[in-house]
Each structure stands twice: as structure tokens, then as C-alpha cells.
C-alpha positions as CSV (number, residue, x, y, z in Angstrom):
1,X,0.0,0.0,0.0
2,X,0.8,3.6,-0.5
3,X,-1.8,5.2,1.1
4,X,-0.3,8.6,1.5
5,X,2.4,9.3,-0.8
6,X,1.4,7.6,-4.4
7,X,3.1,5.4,-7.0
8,X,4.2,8.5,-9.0
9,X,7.6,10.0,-7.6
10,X,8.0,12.8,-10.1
11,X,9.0,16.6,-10.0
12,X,6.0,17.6,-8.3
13,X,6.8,15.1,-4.6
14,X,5.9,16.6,-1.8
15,X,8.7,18.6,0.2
16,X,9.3,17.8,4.2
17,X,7.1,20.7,6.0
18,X,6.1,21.7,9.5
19,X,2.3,19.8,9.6
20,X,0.3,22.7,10.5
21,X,-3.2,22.3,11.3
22,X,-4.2,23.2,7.5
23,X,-1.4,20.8,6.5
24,X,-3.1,18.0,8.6
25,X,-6.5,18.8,7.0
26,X,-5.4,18.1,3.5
27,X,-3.7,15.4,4.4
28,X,-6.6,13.9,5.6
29,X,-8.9,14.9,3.1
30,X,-6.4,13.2,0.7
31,X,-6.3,10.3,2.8
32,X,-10.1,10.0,2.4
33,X,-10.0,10.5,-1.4
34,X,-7.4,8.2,-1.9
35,X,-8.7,5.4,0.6
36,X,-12.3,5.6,-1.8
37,X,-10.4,5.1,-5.3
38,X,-8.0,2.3,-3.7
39,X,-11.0,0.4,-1.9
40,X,-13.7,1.5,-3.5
41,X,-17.1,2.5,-2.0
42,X,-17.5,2.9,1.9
43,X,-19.7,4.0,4.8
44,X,-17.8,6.9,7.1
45,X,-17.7,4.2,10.0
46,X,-15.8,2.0,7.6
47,X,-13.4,4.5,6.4
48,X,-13.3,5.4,10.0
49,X,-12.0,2.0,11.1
50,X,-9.7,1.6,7.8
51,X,-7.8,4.8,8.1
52,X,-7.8,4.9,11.9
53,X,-8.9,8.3,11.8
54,X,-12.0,9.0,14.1
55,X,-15.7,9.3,12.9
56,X,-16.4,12.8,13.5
57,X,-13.2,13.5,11.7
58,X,-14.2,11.4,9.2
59,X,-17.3,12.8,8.8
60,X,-16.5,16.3,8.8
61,X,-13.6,15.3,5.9
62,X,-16.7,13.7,4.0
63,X,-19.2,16.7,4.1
64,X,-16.0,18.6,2.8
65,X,-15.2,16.2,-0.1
66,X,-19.0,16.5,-1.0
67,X,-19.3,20.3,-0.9
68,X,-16.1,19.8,-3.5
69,X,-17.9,18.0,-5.8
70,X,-15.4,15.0,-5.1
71,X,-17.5,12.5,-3.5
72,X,-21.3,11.7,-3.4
73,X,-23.7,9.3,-1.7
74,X,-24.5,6.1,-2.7
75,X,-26.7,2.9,-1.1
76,X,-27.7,2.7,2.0
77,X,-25.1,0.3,3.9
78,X,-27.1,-2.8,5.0
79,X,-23.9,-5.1,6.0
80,X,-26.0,-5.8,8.8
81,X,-24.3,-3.5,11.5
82,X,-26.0,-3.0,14.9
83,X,-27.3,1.1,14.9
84,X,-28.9,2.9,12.7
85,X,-27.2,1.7,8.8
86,X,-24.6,4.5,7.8
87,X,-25.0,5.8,3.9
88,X,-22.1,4.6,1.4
89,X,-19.7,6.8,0.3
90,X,-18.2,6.8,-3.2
91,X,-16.0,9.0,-5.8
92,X,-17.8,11.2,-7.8
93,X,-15.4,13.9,-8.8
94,X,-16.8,14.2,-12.4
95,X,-15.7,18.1,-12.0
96,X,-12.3,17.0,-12.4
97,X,-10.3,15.5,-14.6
98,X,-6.2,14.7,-16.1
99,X,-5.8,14.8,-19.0
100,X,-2.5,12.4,-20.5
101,X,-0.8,12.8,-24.0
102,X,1.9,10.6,-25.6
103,X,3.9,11.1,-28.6
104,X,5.1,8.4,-30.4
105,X,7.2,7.4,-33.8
106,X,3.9,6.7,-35.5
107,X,1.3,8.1,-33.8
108,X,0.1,11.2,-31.3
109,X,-2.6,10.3,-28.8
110,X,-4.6,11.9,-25.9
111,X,-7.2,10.1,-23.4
112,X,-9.2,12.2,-20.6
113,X,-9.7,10.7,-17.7
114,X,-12.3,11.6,-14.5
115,X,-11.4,11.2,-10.9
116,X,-13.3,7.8,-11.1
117,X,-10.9,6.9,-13.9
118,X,-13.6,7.1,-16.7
119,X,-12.7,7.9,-20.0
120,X,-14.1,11.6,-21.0
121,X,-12.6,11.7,-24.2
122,X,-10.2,10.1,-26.8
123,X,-8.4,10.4,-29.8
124,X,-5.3,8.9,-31.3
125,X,-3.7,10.7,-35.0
126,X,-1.5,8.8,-37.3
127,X,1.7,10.9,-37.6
128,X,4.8,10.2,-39.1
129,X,6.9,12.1,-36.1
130,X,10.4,11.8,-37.5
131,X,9.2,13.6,-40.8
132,X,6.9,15.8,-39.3
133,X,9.6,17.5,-36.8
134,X,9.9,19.2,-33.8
135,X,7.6,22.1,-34.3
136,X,5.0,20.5,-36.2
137,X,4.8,17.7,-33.6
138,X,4.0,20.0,-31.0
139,X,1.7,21.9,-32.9
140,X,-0.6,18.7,-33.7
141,X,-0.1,17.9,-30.1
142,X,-1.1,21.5,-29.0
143,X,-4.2,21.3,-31.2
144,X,-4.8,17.8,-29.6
145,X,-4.9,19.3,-26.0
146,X,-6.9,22.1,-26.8
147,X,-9.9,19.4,-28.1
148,X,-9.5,17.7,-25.3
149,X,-10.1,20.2,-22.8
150,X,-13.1,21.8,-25.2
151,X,-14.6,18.5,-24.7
152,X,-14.4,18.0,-20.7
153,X,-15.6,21.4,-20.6
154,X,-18.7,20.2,-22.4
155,X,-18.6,17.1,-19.3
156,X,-18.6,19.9,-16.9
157,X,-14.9,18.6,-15.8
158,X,-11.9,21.1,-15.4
159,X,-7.7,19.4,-15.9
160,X,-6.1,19.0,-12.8
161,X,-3.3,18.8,-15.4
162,X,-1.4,17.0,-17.8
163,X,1.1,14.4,-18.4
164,X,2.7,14.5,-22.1
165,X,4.4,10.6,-22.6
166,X,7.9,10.6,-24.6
167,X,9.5,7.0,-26.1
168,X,13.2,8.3,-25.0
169,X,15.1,9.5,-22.0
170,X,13.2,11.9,-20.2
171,X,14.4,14.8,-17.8
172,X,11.2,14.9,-15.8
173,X,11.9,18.3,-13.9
174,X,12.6,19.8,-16.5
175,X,10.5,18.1,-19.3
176,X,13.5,18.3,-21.7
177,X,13.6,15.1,-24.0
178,X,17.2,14.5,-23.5
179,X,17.2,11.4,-26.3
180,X,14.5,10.0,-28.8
181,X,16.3,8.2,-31.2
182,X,13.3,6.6,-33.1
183,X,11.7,9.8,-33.4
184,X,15.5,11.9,-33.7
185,X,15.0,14.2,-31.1
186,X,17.9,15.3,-29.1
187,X,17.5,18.0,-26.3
188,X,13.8,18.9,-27.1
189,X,12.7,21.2,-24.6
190,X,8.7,19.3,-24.8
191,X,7.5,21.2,-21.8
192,X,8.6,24.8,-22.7
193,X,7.7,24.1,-26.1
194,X,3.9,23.0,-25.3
195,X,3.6,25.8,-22.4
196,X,4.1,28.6,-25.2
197,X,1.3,26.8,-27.2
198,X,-1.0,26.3,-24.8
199,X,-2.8,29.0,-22.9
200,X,-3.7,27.0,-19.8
201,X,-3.7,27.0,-16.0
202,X,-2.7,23.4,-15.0
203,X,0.4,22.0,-14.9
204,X,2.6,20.0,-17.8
205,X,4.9,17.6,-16.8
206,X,6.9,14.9,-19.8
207,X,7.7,11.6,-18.5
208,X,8.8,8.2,-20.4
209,X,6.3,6.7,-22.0
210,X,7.1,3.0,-20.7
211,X,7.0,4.4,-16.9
212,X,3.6,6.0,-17.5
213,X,2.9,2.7,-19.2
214,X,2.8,0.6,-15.9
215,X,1.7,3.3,-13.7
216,X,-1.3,2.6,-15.4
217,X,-0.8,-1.0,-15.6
218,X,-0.8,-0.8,-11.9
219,X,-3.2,1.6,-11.2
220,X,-6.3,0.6,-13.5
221,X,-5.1,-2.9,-15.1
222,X,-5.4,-6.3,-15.1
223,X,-2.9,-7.0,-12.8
224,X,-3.8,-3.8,-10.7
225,X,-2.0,-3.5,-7.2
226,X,0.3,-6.2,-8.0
227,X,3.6,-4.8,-5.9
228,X,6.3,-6.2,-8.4
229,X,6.1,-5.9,-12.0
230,X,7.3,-5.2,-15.4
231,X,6.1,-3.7,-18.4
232,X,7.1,-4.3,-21.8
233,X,6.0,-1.4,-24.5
234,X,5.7,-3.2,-27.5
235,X,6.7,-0.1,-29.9
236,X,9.2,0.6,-32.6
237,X,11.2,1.0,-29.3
238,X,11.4,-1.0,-26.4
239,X,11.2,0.3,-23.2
240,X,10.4,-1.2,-19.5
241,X,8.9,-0.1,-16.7
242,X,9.3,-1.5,-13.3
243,X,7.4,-1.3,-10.3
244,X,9.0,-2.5,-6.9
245,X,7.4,-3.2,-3.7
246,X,4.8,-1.0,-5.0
247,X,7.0,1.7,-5.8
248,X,8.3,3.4,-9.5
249,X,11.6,2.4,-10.5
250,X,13.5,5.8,-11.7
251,X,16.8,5.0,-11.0
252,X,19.5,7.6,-9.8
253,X,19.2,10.1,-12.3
254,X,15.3,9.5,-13.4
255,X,16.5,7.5,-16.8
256,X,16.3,3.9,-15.4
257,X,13.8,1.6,-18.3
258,X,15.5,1.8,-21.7
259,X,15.4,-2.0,-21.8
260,X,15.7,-1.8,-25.8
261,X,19.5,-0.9,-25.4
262,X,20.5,-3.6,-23.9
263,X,22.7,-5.7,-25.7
264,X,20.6,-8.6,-26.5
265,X,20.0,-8.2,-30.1
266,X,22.1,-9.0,-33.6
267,X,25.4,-7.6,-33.0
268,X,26.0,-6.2,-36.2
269,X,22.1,-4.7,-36.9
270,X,22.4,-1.2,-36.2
271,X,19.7,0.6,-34.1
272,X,18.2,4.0,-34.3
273,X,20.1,4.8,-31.0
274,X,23.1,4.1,-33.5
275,X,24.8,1.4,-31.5
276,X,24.6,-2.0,-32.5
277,X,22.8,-5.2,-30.9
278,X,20.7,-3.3,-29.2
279,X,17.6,-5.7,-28.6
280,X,14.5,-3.7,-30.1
281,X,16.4,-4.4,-33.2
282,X,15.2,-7.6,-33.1
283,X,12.2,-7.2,-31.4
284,X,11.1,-3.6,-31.9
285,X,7.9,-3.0,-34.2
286,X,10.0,-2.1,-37.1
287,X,12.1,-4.8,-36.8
288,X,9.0,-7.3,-36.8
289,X,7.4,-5.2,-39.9
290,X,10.6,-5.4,-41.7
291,X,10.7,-9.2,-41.3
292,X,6.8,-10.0,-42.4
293,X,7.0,-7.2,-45.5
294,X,8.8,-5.9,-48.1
295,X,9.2,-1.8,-47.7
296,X,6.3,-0.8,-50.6
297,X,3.6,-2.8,-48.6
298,X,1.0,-0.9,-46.5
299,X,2.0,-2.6,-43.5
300,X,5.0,-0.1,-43.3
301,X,2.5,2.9,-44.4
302,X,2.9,5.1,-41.4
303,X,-0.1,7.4,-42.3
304,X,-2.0,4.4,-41.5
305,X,-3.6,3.9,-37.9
306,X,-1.2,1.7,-36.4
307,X,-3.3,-1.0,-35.2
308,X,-5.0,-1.6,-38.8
309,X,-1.5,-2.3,-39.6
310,X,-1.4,-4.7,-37.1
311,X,-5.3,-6.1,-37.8
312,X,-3.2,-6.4,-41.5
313,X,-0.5,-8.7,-39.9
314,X,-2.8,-10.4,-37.9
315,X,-5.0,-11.8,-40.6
316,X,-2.3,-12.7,-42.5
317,X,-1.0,-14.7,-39.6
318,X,-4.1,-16.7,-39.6
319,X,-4.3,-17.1,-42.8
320,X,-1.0,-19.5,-42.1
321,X,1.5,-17.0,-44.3
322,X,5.0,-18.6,-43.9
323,X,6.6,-15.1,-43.7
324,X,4.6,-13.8,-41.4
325,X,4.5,-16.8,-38.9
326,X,8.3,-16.9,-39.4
327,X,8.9,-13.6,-38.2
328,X,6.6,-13.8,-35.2
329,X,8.3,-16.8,-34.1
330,X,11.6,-15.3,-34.1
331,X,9.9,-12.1,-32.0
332,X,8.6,-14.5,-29.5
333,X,11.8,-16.5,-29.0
334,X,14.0,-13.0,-28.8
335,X,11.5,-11.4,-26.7
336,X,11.9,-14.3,-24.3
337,X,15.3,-14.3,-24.2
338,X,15.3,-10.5,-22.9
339,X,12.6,-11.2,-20.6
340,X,14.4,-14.1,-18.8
341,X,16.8,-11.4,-18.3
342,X,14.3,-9.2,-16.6
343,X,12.8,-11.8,-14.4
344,X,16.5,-13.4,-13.0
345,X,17.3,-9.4,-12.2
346,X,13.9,-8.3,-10.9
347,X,12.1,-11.5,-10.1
348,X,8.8,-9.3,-10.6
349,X,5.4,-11.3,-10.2
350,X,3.7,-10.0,-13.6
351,X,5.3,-9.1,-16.8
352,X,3.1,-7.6,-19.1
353,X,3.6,-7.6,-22.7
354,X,1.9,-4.1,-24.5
355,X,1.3,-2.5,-27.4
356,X,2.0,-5.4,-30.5
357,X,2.8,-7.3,-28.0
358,X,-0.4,-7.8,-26.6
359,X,-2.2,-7.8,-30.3
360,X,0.0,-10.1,-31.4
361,X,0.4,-12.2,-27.8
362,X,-1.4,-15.2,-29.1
363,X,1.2,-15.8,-31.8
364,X,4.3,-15.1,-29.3
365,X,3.0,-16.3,-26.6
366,X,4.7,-20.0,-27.3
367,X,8.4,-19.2,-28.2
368,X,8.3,-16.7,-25.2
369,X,7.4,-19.6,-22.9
370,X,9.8,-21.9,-24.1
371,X,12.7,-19.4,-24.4
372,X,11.4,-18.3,-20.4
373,X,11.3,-22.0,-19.3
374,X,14.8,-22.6,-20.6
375,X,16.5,-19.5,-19.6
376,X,15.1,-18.9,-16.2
377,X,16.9,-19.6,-13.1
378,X,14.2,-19.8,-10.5
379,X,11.9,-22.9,-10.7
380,X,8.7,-22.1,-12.6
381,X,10.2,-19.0,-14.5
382,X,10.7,-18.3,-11.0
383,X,6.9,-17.3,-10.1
384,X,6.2,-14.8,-12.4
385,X,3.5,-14.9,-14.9
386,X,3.5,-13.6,-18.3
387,X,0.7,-11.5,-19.1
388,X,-1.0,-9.5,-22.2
389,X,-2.0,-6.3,-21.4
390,X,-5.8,-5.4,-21.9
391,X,-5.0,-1.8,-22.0
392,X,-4.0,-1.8,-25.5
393,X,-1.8,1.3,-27.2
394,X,-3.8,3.4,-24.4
395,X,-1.5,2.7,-21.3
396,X,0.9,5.5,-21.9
397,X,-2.3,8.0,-22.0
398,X,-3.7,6.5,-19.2
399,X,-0.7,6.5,-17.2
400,X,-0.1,10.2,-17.8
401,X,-3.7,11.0,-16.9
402,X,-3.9,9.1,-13.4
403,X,-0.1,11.0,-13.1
404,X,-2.4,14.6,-13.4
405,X,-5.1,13.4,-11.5
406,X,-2.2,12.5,-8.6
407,X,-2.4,16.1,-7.6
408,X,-5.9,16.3,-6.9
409,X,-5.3,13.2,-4.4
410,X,-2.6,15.1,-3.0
411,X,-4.8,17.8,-2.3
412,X,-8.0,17.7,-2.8
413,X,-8.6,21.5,-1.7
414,X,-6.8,22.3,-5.4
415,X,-10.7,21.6,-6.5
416,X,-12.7,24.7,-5.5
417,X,-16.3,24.7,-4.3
418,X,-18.4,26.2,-6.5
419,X,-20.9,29.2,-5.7
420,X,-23.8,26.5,-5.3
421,X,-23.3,23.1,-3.9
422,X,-25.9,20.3,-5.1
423,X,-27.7,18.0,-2.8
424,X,-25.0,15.6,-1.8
425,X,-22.6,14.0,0.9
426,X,-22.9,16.0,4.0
């Protein structure tokens, strides 16, 4: 559990301070919050006994939370209590929202999500970002943004703020792209760059895509709340991130997850970080295109959604194509290989396989296996299980938008209370 400080360790932590009375307050109140989205639906006396906190307190931190718009009444609890029954308490928080972006080789996307971590709006844009450039890039990810918040307006729901997801090393404090190489960017400054687009009041933070990737795993997953895991992005680069004892990896300097460099692959096939071996080049998304295609077939069309692509490959792959079943098989068996890695270092409970990995899983699935069973030191691949992820190309997004939404969870007095409260919690 992490009751009180959150998964997401990023520029905005919270500094040491005296805990003054309002201090305590928030605190509390964020406990409250926190304690409703992490257990779900509960009666004050039950929060009461789960936090420790007392029921007046808890009470009073309730009829607070509802004036706030962040929580609302529900059933009547009938658990079969001695005393009068108590009313259930749930998250309601539809006046708030985070909104999450990521920017990828083929493709910019944004997902809004509410407090209750429903899905406001969405939209995903094939983009050629190597072509298309710096400027351009930010401009269609501006004009992205800007729908986005047009459209929780319409909802009612105001951004908490946002979280822009990068495939490359990231300088979180910063939001300087330090290195893309599938996309070329070198020193980008994404933050700077966005703020003098966007005319907003909520903050922007960038953060690597494959960390925002299994924040959301964790948070809103299949495997949710499992302590130990890894995540696989299954782009045109490969990146990994890993959760520990409930807790983001970073690393020292914030750059810990670029998995894809390691030197796993073909020695002399040359990657787009230009080093050689490196393992996405062998089981990156281009380097599975490559393999089923030739360069003039659609499959390599990057004007084309992504995943019809992939629905291309797929079909193909049932229809029994040699080529295609070839190359998948030599995927699964290197993409084992580097996960038996993963699992002998981090001995995680879940890995998760995302993006073509998952749309492809059933087709890898085997040769991972077998190259896990054979390479593993710990009997049974050492506990962990090997899993698809049902969040699809959308983690990154939803990952940056439960990162925005972390503020409001911090402190849920950030959410005014507007001129006139509806009937509610109180």
C-alpha cells in the first residue's frame, strides 16, 4: 500500500514541511480521497475503522469532499451493523479531470480521464513524427490538447493537469527530452515548447512513456495493485517499466527503463540509438514489420492507424503466411530471451507484454514460454507470470492522466467549491 504518498515520484513530490493544522486537513482529506479510489465504496464508519482516523473527523472530511464535488452518496449500507445503517460513500469527482498525451514514432494520442478513472474523451492521429519535426509535432499535439479540454468542458470537468508521454530519455523536472532516437530528437525542450502553445492553467509535466505505461498497468489494469512488475511497450522501441514493492523504478538520475538498449540483439544490426545489438532491433515493431514485409507494402505505411496495420499482420498470420509466422516466431523466442533477463534481475510477479505485443500475444506467446522456461533460473520461471496487457496502445495515455489526477489526491482543496453546492454528501 501507499496510502499517503502515491506510485508516481516525479518533479511535483511533496517537500518535508512543519504539519500545520491546514497541512493536517489536506492530508486527511487526501487520505479520504485516496482510501475511496484504492477500496472502492464505503460508509464513514468503515473509512473510519480503515484509516484509523475517528468518525467525527471522518465525517466532517466527507461533508468537505462532497461540498467539493469530489464524492457523493451512494446505497444505503445494509452489512448488517447493529445502529442505525450508515449511507455509502463513493467517488464522484466528475468536475475534475487529467488529461494524459503521448507522442510516439507513428502516432500522437490523448485520453481524458475523470477522478473515477472514466474515460471523457479520446483520440489517437497517425503521424509520421520523424518527418513531421519538432515544431510540427508540438503543434498537432497542442491542437490535440486544446480538443481535449473543449470537450471536458462540455462534461462539466476542469484538468487537474497534464502528463505528455515521450518513447526516450526523459528529464522529468525539466521536461526536456534529453534522447529519442526513433523519433531523432535530441534535447527537445517538450515542456517549454507545449507551455508557449497552450494558454492553460494546469500544470505539464513529460515523463517516459514506458514508466507512465505501468503506472497505469498498476493503477487501472489487469494486474492492478500487484507490488512487483514489469512492463514491456511493445513499440518501434522497447522500453520497460518496473514497479518495486509498489514503488516506481527511476533510478539515480530519473532515466532507469531503456530495456531496448541492452545488448541482447544481432550484433551487427544497427539501431536507431546508432549502436549495434541493441535488442529492439530484433524485437522492436520495425524490426517485426521489416521481417513479415517488403518496404512498398501498406504494412509499413505510417499514415496508417497503427493497429489496422497490425489487424493487417494479424489476418495474414491466420491465414498461415509462412513469412509472417516466421517472423513472429523469431519475435517470441528473442522477446523471451530478454525477458528471462528481466525476471532473473527483478524477479517481478507479472510481466506484461503491451502495445503489438499484446495484439500479437497469441502468436508469441509459445516461443516466449519456451525461451522463459529454458533460460530462467528460479523454478517455474521463477513465479512470475506472463501476461497480455488489456490496455491496449492506451496505457501510456492513461498513465499520464492518473499521473495529473495525482495532484488532486494530494490535495483535494486544489478543486474549488463552486458558488452553489448540489444536494449531496454532508
Amino acid at each position: 500500500m501507499f496510502e499517503e504518498r502515491g506510485l508516481y515520484d516525479g518533479p511535483r513530490a511533496r517537500r518535508n514541511a512543519p504539519a500545520d493544522q491546514a497541512t493536517v486537513r489536506r492530508n486527511n482529506l487526501g487520505l479520504v480521497l485516496r482510501h475511496l479510489r484504492d477500496a472502492g465504496p464505503r460508509s464513514r464508519a468503515r473509512i473510519a475503522q480503515d484509516t484509523g482516523l475517528n468518525k467525527a473527523t471522518v465525517s466532517s472530511l466527507v461533508a468537505e469532499l462532497g461540498e467539493r464535488r469530489l464524492v457523493t452518496a451512494g446505497e444505503i449500507d445494509r452489512a448488517g451493523s447493529v445502529g442505525r445503517p450508515g449511507v455509502i460513500v463513493e467517488l464522484a469527482g466528475r468536475c475534475v479531470c487529467g488529461i494524459g498525451v503521448e507522442l510516439n514514432v507513428d502516432y500522437v494520442a490523448v485520453l481524458v480521464l475523470d477522478l473515477r478513472g472514466e474515460v471523457l474523451f479520446e483520440e489517437r492521429l497517425a503521424l509520421d513524427v520523424p518527418s513531421a519535426g519538432v515544431d510540427r509535432t508540438l503543434d498537432e499535439v497542442a491542437a490535440l490538447v486544446r480538443r481535449a479540454v473543449d470537450a471536458a468542458a462540455t462534461r462539466g470537468a476542469r484538468p487537474a493537469g497534464l502528463t505528455v508521454a515521450v518513447a526516450g530519455l526523459v528529464r522529468s523536472v525539466d521536461g526536456v527530452v534529453i534522447l529519442a532516437p526513433n523519433i531523432g530528437w535530441r534535447d527537445v525542450p517538450v515542456l517549454d515548447g507545449l507551455s508557449a502553445r497552450l494558454d492553460v492553467d494546469f500544470p505539464i509535466r513529460v515523463e517516459n512513456d514506458a514508466n507512465l505505461s505501468a503506472i497505469a498497468e498498476w493503477a487501472m489494469g489487469a494486474e492492478a495493485r500487484t507490488p512487483d512488475l514489469v512492463y514491456l511497450t511493445g513499440e518501434v522501441g522497447v522500453g520497460g517499466g518496473v514497479i518495486v514493492a509498489g514503488q516506481l523504478l527511476r533510478g539515480a538520475g530519473g532515466l532507469s527503463g531503456e530495456v531496448g538498449h541492452t545488448s541482447l540483439g544481432d550484433p551487427d544490426a544497427v539501431c536507431g540509438c546508432g549502436r549495434t545489438g541493441c535488442w529492439e532491433t530484433v524485437v522492436g515493431l520495425a524490426a517485426l514489420l521489416h521481417a513479415v514485409a517488403d518496404d512498398d507494402d501498406p504494412v509499413h505505411d505510417h499514415t496508417r492507424d497503427l493497429e489496422t496495420r497490425l489487424a493487417e499482420v494479424a489476418a495474414r498470420t491466420a491465414a498461415g503466411d509462412e513469412r509472417t509466422l516466421a517472423a513472429l516466431h523469431r519475435v517470441g523466442t528473442a522477446l523471451g530471451a530478454g525477458a528471462a533477463v528481466l525476471i532473473n534481475v527483478f524477479n517481478p510477479r507479472v510481466v506484461l507484454l503491451g502495445g503489438y505485443f499484446a495484439v500479437l500475444g497469441e502468436y508469441l506467446m509459445g516461443p516466449v514460454m519456451a525461451e522463459l522456461e529454458a533460460r530462467v533460473l528460479g523454478p517455474g520461471v521463477a513465479g512470475a507470470r506472463v501476461v497480455l496487457s488489456t490496455l491496449g496502445f492506451s496505457a501510456a495515455v492513461r498513465g499520464g492522466a492518473h499521473v495529473a489526477l495525482e495532484s488532486v489526491f494530494d490535495d483535494p482543496t486544489l478543486v474549488p467549491v463552486p458558488d452553489a453546492v448540489p444536494a449531496g454528501v454532508s
